[in-house]
C-alpha positions as protocol buffer text, in pm:
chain_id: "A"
residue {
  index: 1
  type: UNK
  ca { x: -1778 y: -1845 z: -806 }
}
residue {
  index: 2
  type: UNK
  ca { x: -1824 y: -1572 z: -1013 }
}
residue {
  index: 3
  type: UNK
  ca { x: -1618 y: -1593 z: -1343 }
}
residue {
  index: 4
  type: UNK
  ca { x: -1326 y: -1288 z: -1418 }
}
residue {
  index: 5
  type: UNK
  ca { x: -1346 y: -1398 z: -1714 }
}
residue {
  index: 6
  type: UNK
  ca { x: -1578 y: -1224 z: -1987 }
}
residue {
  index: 7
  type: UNK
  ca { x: -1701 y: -1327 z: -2342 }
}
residue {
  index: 8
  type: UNK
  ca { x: -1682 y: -987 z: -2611 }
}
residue {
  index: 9
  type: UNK
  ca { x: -2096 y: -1013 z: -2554 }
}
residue {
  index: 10
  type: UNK
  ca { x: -2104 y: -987 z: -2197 }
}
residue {
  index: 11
  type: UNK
  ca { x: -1830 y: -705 z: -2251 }
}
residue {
  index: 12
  type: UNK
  ca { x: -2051 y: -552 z: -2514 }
}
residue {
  index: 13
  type: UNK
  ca { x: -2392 y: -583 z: -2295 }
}
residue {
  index: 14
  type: UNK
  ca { x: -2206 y: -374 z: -1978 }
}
residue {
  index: 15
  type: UNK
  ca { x: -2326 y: 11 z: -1967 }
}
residue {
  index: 16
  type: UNK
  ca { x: -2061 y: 175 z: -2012 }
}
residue {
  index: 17
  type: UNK
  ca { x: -2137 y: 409 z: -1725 }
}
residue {
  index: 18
  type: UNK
  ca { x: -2064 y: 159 z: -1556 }
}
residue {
  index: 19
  type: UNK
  ca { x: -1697 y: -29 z: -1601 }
}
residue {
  index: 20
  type: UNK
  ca { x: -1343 y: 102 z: -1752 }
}
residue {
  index: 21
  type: UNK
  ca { x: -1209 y: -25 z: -2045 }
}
residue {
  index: 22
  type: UNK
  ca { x: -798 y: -91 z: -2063 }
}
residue {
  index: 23
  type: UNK
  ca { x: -620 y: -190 z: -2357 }
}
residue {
  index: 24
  type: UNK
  ca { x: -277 y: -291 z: -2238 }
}
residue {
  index: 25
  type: UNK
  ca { x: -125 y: -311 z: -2573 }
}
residue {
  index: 26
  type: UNK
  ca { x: 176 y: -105 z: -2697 }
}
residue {
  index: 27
  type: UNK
  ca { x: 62 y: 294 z: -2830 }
}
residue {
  index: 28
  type: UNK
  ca { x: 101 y: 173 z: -3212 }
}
residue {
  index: 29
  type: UNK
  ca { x: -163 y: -103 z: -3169 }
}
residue {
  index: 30
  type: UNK
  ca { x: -391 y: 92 z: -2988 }
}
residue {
  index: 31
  type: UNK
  ca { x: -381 y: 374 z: -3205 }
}
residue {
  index: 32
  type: UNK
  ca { x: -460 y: 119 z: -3530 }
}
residue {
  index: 33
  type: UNK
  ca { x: -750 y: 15 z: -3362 }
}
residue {
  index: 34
  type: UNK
  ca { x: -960 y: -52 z: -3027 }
}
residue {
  index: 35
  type: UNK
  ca { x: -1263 y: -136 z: -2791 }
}
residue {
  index: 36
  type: UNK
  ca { x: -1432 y: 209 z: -2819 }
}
residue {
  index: 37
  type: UNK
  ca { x: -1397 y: 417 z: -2491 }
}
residue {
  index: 38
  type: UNK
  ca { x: -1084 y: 195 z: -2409 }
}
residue {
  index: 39
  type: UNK
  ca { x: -783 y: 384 z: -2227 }
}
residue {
  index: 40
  type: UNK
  ca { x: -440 y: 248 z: -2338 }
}
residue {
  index: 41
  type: UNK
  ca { x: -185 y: 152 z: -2051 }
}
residue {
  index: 42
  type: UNK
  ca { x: 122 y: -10 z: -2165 }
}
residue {
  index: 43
  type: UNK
  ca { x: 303 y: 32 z: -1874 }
}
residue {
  index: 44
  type: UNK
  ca { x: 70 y: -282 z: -1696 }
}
residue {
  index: 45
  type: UNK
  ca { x: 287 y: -488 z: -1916 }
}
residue {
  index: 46
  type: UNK
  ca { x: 618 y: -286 z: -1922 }
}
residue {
  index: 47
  type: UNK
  ca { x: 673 y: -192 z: -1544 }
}
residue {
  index: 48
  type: UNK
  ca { x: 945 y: -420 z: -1390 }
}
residue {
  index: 49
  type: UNK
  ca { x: 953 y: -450 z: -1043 }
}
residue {
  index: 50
  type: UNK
  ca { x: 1158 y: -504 z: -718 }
}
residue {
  index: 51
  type: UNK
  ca { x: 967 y: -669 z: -423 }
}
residue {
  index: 52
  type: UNK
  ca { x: 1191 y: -465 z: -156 }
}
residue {
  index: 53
  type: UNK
  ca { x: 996 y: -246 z: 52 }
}
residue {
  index: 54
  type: UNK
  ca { x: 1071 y: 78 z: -160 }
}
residue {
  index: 55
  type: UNK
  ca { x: 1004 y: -144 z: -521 }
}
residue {
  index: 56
  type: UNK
  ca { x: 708 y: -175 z: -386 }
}
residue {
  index: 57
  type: UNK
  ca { x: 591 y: 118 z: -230 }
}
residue {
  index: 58
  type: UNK
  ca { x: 671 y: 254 z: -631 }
}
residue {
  index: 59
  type: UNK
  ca { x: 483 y: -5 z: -782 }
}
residue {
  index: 60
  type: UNK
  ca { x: 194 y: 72 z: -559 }
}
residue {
  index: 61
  type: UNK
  ca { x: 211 y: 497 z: -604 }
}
residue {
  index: 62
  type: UNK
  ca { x: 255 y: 444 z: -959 }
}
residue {
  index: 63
  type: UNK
  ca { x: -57 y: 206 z: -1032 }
}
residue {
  index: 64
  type: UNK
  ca { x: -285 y: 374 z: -771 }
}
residue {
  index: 65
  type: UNK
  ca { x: -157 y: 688 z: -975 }
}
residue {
  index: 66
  type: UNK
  ca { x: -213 y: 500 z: -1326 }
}
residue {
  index: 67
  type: UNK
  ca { x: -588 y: 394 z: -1267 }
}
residue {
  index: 68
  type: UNK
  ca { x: -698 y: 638 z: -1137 }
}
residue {
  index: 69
  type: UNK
  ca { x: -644 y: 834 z: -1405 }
}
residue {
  index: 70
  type: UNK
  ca { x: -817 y: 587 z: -1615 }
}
residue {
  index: 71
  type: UNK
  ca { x: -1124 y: 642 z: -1440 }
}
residue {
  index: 72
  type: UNK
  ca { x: -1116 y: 374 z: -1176 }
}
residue {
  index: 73
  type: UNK
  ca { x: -1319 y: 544 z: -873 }
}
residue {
  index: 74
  type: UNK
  ca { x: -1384 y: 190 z: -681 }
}
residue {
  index: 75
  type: UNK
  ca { x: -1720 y: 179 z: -817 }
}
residue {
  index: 76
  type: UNK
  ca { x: -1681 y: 67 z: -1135 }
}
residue {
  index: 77
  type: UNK
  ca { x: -1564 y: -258 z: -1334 }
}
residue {
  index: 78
  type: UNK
  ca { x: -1253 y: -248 z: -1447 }
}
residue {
  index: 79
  type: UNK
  ca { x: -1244 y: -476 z: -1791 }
}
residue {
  index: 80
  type: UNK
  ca { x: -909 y: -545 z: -1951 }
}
residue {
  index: 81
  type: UNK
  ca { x: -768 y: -696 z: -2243 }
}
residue {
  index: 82
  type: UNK
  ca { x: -444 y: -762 z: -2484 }
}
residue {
  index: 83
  type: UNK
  ca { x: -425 y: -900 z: -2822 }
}
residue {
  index: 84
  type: UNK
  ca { x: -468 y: -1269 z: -2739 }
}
residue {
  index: 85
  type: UNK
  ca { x: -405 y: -1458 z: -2480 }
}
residue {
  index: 86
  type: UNK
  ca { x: -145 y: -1589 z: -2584 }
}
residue {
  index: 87
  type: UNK
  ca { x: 42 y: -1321 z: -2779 }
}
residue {
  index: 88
  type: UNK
  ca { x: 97 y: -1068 z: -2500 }
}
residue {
  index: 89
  type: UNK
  ca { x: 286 y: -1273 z: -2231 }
}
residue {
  index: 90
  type: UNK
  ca { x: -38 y: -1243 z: -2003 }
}
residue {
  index: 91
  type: UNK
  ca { x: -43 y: -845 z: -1985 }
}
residue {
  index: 92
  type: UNK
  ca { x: -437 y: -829 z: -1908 }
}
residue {
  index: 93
  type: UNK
  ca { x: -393 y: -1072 z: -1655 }
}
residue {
  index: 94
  type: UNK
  ca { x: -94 y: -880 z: -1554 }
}
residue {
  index: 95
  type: UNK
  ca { x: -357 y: -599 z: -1493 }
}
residue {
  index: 96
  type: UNK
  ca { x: -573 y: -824 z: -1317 }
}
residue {
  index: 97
  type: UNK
  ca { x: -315 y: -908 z: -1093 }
}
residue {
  index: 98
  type: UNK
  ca { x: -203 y: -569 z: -994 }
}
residue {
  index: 99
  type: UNK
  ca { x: -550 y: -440 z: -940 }
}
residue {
  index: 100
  type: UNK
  ca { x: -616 y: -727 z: -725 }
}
residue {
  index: 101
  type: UNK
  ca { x: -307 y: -644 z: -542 }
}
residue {
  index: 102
  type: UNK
  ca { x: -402 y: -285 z: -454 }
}
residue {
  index: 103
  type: UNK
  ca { x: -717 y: -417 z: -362 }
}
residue {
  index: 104
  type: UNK
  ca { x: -955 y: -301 z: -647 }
}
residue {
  index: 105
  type: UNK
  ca { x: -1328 y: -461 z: -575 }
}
residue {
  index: 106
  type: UNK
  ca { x: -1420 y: -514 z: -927 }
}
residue {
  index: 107
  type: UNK
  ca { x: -1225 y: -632 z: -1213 }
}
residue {
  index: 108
  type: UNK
  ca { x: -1332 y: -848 z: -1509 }
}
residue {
  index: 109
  type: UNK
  ca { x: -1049 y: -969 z: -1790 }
}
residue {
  index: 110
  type: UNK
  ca { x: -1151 y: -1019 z: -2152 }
}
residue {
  index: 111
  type: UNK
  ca { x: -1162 y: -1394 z: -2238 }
}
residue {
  index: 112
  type: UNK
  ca { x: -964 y: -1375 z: -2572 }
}
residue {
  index: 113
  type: UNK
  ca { x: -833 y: -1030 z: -2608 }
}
residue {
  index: 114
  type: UNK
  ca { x: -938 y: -836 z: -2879 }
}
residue {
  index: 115
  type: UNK
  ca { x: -890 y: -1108 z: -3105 }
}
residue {
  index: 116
  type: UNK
  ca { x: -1199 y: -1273 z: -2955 }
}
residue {
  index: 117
  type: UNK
  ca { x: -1407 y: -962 z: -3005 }
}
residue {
  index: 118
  type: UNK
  ca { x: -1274 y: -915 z: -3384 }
}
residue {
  index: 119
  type: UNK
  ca { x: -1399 y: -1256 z: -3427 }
}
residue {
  index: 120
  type: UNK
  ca { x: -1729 y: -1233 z: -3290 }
}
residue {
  index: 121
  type: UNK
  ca { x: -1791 y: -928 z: -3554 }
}
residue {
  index: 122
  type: UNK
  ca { x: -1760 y: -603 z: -3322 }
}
residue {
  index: 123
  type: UNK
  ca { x: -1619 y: -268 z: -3412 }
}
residue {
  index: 124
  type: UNK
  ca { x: -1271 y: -126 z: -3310 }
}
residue {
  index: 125
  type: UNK
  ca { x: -1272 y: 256 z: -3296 }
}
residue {
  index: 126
  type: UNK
  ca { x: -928 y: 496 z: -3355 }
}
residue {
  index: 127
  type: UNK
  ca { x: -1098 y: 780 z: -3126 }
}
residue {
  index: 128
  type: UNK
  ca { x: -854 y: 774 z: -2851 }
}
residue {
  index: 129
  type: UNK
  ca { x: -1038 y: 812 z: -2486 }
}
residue {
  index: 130
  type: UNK
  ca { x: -1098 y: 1129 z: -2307 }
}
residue {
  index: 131
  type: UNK
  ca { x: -1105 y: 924 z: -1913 }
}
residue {
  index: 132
  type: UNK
  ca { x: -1206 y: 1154 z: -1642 }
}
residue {
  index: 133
  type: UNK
  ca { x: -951 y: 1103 z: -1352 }
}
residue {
  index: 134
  type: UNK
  ca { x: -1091 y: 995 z: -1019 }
}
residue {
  index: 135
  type: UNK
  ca { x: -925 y: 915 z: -669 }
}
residue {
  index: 136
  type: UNK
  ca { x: -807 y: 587 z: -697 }
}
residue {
  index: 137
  type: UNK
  ca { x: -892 y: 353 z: -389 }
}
residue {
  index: 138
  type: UNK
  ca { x: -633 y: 100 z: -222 }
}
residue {
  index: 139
  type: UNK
  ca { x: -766 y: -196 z: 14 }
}
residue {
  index: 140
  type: UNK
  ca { x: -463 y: -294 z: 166 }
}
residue {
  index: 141
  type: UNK
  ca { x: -651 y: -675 z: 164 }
}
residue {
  index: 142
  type: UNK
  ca { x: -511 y: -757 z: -136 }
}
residue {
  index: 143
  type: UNK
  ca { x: -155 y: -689 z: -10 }
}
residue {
  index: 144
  type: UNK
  ca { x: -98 y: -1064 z: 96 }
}
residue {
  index: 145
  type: UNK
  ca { x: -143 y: -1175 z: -267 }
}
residue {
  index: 146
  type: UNK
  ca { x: 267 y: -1027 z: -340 }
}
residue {
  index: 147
  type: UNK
  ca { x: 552 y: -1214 z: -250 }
}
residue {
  index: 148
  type: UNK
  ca { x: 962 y: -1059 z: -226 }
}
residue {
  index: 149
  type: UNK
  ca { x: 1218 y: -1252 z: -239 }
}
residue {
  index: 150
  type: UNK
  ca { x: 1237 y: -1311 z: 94 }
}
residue {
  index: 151
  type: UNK
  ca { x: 900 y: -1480 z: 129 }
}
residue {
  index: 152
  type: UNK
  ca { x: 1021 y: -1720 z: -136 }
}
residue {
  index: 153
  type: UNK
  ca { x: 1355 y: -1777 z: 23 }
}
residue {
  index: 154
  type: UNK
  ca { x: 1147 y: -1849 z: 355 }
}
residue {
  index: 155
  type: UNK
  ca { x: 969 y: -2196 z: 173 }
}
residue {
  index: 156
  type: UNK
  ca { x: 1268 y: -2340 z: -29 }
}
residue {
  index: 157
  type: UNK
  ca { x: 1247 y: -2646 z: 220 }
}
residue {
  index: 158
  type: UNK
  ca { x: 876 y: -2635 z: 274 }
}
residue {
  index: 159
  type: UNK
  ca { x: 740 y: -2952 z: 94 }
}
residue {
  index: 160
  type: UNK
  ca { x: 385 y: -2795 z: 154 }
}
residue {
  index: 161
  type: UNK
  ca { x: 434 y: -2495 z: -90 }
}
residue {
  index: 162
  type: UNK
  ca { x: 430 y: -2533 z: -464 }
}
residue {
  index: 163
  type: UNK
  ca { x: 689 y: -2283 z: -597 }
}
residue {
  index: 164
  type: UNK
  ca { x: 546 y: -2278 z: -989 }
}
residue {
  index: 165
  type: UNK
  ca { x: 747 y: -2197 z: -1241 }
}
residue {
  index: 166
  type: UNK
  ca { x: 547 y: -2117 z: -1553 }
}
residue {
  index: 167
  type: UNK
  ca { x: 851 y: -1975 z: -1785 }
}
residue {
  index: 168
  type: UNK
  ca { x: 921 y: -2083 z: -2116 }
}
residue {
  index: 169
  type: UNK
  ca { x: 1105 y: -2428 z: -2179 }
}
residue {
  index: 170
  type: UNK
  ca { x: 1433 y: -2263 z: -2269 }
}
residue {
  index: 171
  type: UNK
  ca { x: 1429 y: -2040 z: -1963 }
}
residue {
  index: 172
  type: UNK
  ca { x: 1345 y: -2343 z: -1743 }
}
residue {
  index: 173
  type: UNK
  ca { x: 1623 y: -2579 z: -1853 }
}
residue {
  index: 174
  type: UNK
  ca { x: 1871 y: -2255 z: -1812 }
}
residue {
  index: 175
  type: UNK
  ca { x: 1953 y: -2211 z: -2182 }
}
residue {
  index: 176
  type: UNK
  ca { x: 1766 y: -1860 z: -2190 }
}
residue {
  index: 177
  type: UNK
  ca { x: 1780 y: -1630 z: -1856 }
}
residue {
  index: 178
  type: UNK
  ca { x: 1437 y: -1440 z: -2035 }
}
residue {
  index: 179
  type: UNK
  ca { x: 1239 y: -1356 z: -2323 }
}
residue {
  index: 180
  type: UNK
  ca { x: 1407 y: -1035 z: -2409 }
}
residue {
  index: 181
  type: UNK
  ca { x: 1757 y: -1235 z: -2480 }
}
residue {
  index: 182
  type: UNK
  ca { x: 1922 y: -1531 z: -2317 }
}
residue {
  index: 183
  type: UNK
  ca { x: 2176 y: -1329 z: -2118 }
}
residue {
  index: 184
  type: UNK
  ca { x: 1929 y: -1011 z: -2040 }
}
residue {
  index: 185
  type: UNK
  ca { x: 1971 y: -1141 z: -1633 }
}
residue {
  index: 186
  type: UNK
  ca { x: 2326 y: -1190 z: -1502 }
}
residue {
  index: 187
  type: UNK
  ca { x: 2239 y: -1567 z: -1411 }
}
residue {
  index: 188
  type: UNK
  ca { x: 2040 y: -1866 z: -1604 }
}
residue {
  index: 189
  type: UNK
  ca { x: 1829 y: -2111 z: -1422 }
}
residue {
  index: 190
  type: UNK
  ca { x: 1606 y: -2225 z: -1161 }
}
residue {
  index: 191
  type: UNK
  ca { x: 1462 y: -2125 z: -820 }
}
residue {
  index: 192
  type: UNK
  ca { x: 1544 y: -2456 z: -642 }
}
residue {
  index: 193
  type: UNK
  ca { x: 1299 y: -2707 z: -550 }
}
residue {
  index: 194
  type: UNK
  ca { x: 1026 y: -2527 z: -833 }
}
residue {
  index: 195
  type: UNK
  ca { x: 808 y: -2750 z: -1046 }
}
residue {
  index: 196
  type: UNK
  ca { x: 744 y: -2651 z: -1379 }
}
residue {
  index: 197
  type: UNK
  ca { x: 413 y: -2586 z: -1577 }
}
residue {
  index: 198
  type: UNK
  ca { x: 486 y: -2393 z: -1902 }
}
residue {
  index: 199
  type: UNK
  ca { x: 248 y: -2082 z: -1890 }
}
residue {
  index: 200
  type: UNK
  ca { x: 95 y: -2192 z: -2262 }
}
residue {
  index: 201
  type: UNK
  ca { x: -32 y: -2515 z: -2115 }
}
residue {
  index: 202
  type: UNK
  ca { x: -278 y: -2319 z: -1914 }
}
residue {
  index: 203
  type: UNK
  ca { x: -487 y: -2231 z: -2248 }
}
residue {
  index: 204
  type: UNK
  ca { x: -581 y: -2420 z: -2572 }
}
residue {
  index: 205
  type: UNK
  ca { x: -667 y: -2307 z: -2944 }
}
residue {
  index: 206
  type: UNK
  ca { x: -1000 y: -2230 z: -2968 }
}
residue {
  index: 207
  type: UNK
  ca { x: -1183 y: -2070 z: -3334 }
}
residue {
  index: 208
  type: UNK
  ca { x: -1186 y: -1764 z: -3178 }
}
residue {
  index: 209
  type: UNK
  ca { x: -761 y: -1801 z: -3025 }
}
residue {
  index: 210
  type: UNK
  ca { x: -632 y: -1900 z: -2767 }
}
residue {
  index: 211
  type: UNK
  ca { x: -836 y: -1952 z: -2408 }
}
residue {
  index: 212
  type: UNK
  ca { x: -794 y: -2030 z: -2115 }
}
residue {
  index: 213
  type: UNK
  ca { x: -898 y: -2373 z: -1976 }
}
residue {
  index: 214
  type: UNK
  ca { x: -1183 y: -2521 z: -1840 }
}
residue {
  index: 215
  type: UNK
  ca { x: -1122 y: -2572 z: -1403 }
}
residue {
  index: 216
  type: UNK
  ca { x: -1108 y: -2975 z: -1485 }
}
residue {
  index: 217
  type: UNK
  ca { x: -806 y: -2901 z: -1790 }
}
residue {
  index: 218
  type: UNK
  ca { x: -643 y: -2663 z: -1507 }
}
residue {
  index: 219
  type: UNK
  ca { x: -656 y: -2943 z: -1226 }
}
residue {
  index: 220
  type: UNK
  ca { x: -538 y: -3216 z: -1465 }
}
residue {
  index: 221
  type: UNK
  ca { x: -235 y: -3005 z: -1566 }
}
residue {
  index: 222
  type: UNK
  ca { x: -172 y: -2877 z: -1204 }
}
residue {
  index: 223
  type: UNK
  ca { x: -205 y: -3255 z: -1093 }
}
residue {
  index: 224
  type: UNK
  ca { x: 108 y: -3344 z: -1306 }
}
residue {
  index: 225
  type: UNK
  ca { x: 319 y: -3159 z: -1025 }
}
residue {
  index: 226
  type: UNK
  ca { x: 125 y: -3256 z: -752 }
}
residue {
  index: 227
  type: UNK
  ca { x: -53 y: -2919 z: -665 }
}
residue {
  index: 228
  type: UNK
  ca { x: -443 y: -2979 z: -578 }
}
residue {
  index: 229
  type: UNK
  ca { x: -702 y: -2665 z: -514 }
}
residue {
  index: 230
  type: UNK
  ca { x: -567 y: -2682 z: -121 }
}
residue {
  index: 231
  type: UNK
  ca { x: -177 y: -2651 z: -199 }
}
residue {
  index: 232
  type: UNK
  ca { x: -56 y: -2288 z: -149 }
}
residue {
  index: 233
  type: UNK
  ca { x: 120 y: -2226 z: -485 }
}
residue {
  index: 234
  type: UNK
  ca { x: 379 y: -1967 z: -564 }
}
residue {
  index: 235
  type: UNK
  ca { x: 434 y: -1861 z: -852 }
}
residue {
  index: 236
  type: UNK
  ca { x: 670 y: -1697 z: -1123 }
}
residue {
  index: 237
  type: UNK
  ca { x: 815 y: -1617 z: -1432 }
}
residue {
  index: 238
  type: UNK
  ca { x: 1018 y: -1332 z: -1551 }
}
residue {
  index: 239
  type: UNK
  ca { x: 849 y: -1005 z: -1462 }
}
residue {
  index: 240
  type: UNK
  ca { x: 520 y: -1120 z: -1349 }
}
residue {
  index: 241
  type: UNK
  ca { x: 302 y: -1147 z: -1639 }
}
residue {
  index: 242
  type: UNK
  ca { x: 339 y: -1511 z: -1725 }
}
residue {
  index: 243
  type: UNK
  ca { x: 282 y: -1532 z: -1416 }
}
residue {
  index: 244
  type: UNK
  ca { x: -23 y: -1333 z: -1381 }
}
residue {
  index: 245
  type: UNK
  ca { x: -184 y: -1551 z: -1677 }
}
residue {
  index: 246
  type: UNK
  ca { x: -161 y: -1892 z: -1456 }
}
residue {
  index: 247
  type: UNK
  ca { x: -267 y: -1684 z: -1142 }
}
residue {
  index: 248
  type: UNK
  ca { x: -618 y: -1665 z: -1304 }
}
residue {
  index: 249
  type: UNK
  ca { x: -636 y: -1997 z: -1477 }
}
residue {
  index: 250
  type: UNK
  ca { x: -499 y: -2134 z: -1121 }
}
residue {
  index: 251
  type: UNK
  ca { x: -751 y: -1877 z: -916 }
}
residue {
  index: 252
  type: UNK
  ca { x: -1059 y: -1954 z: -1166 }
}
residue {
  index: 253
  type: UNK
  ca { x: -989 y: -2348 z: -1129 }
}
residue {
  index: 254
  type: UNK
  ca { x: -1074 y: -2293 z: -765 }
}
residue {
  index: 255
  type: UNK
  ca { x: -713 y: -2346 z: -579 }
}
residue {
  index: 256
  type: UNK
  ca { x: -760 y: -2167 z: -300 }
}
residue {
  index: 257
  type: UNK
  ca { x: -404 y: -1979 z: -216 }
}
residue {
  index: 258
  type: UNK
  ca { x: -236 y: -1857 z: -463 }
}
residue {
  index: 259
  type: UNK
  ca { x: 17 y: -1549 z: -489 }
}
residue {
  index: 260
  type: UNK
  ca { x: 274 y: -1427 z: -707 }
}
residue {
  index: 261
  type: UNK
  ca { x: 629 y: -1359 z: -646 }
}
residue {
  index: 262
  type: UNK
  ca { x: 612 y: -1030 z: -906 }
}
residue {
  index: 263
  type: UNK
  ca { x: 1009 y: -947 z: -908 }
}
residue {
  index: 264
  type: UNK
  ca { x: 1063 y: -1319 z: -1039 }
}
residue {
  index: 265
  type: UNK
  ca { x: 1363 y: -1426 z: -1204 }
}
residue {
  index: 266
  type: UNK
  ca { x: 1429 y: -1043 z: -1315 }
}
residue {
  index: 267
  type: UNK
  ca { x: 1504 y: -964 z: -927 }
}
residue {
  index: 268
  type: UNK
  ca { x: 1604 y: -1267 z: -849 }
}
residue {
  index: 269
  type: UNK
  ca { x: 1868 y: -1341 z: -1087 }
}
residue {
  index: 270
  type: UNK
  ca { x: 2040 y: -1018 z: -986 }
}
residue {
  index: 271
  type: UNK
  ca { x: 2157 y: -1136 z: -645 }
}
residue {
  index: 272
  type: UNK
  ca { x: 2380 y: -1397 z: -542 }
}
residue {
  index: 273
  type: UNK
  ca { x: 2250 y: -1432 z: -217 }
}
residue {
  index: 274
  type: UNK
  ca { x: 1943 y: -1549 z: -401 }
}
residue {
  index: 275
  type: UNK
  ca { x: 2017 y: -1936 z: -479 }
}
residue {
  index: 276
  type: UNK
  ca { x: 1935 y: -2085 z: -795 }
}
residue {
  index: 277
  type: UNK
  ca { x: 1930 y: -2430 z: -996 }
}
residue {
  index: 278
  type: UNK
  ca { x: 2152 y: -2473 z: -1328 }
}
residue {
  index: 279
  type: UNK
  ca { x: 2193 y: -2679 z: -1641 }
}
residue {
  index: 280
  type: UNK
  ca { x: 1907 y: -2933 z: -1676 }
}
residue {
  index: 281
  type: UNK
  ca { x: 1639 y: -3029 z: -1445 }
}
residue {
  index: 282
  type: UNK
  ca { x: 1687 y: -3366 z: -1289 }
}
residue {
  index: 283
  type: UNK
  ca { x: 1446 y: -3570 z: -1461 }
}
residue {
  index: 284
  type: UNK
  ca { x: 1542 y: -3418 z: -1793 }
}
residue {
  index: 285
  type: UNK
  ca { x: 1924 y: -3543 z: -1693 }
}
């Protein structure tokens, strides 16, 4: 399998005739400095989402919109990158994610962020890019990789299905309902019957930050709730981009089905008729 994943070399070696550059860091940080020819889109990390039909019928006009104006034409590499990988709550792979939802054939994620390509002594530019627009494609194919609510409420008794919550501790033993304040959602807790991975224990410190790791490190850590490369795992956080950061480590260890529930506790904290899982887990009790 071909790796999404790309060293600030390989990124460096691509013609860039050839692939699209997206920083998905906020304005300010783009502006002080970035990957030359790099077109800034916040709103990968920003955009919260519902998973009912019209949420995402938005999510999908406003992307296909989004790239496309970045130059994505369906013929050329899409590369993205954040900070670190651990400093933007997964926002590249948050990209990743939604251009592998709308089906885009060719997308590569920047192993490290910019911090990685600081550190391996390449130049940042304050030119801001000039993209030409181009007619976006969707492949409906990737549509399968988005869960609602209602997909998740359909395996809460399924043994067979790995529901993966990859939120921070305090958000998993209900103390916090989310990373923008501990009572940002109307409820705190769980989806019931989820086993936890913390989304940081996907990656380790490396001299250059934070990286993902290797498909062995993945597998060991997925094996300590019982998910192997053939369990269908669903996963999420807050708002998707947590998420979106174990969706590649998970994808690029080689388990075969995984998908994202993208609304995550955001949506599904908002509805009582969604159930949920309070106080401490059981075997923290």
């Amino acid at each position: 399998m071909t790796s999404v994943l790309i060293t600030p070399e390989e990124l460096q070696a691509m013609p860039s005739e050839d692939i699209v550059i997206i920083d998905t860091r906020d304005p300010e940080s783009y502006a002080a400095g970035h990957i030359a020819g790099a077109v800034n889109l916040h709103d990968i990390f920003t955009y919260l989402a519902t998973s009912d039909p019209s949420g995402m019928a938005e999510l999908t006009s406003k992307f296909a919109e989004a790239f496309g104006a970045a130059g994505l034409d369906g013929t050329k590499t899409a590369v993205i990158y954040e900070q670190s990988m651990n400093t933007g709550f997964g926002q590249s792979c948050r990209g990743y994610y939604l251009l592998s939802y709308l089906g885009y054939p060719s997308i590569k994620v920047l192993h490290g962020g910019l911090a990685a390509w600081q550190a391996a002594g390449l130049p940042l530019s304050t030119d801001p890019a000039t993209p030409v627009a181009a007619d976006f494609p969707i492949d409906p194919a990737g549509a399968s990789l988005m869960l609602t609510a209602e997909d998740v409420m359909g395996v809460l008794n399924d043994p067979s299905v790995a529901i993966l919550d990859v939120r921070d501790v305090d958000e998993w033993v209900a103390d916090s309902s989310s990373p923008y304040g501990k009572d940002f959602c109307p409820r705190k807790g769980r989806i019931p019957g989820a086993v936890w991975i913390e989304w940081y224990r996907m990656m380790k410190p490396t001299p250059d930050g934070p990286m993902i790791k290797s498909k062995p490190e993945v597998l060991a850590e997925c094996a300590t709730v019982g998910i192997t490369t053939a369990t269908p795992v669903y996963i999420y956080c807050f708002k998707g981009a947590r998420a979106s950061n174990s969706f590649l480590a998970l994808k690029e260890a080689g388990v075969k089905d995984v998908r994202i529930y993208f609304g995550s506790w955001n949506e599904w904290s908002r509805d009582d008729k969604y159930p949920i899982e309070t106080g401490l887990p059981f075997a923290a009790e």
